[in-house]
C-alpha positions as CSV (number, residue, x, y, z in Angstrom):
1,X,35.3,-14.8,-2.1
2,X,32.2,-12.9,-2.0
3,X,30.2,-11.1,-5.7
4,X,30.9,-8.2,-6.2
5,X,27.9,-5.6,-6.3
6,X,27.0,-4.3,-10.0
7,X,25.7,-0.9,-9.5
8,X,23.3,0.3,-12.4
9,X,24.2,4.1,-14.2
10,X,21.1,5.3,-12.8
11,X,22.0,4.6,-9.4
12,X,25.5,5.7,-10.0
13,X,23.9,9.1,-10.9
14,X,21.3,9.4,-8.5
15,X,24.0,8.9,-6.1
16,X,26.2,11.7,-7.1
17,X,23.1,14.3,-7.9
18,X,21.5,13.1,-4.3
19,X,25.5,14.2,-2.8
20,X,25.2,16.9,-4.6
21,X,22.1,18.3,-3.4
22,X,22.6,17.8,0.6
23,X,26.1,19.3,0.2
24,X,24.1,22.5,-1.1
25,X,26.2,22.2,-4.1
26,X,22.6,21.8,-6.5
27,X,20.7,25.0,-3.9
28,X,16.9,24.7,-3.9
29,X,15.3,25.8,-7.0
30,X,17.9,25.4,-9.7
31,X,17.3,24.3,-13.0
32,X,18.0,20.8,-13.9
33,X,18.2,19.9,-17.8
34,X,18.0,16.6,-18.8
35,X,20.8,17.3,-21.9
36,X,23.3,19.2,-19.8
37,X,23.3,16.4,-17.2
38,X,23.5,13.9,-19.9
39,X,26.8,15.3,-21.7
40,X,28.3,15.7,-18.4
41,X,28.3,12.7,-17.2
42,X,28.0,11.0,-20.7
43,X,25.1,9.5,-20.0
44,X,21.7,8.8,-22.1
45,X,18.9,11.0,-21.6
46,X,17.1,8.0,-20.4
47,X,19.3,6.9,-17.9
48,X,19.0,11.0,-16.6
49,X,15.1,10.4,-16.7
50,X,15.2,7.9,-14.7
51,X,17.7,8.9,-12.2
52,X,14.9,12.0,-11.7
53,X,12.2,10.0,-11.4
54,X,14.4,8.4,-8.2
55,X,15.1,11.6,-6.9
56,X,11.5,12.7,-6.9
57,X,10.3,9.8,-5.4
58,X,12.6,10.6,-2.6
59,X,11.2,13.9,-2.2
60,X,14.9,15.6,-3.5
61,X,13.4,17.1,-6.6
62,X,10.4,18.3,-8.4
63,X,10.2,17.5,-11.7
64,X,8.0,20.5,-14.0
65,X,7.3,18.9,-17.6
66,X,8.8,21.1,-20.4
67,X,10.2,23.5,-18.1
């Protein structure tokens, strides 16, 4: 029987918010806050940072500090 794969939050979310934004369902320039992504998934704010950090990296997203 093989392991099966643990799958962190972050990657959970960046999963979903990556779906998300090629179905067109996130269009190009909306805002993204940290807090309203957090309580909808029920997530920490760090686990949201992170998961934006991945999706900039990517090229997805651009992140704009206190905006």
């Amino acid at each position: 029987m093989g392991k099966l794969e643990r799958i962190s939050m972050k990657d959970r979310l960046a999963t979903e918010l990556r779906r998300k934004i090629l179905a067109g369902d996130l269009p190009p320039h909306s805002r993204v806050v940290e807090q309203d992504l957090a309580d909808e998934y029920g997530v920490s704010r760090a686990v949201v940072r992170e998961t934006m950090l991945v999706l900039e990296l990517q090229g997805l997203i651009i992140s704009t500090p206190y905006k």
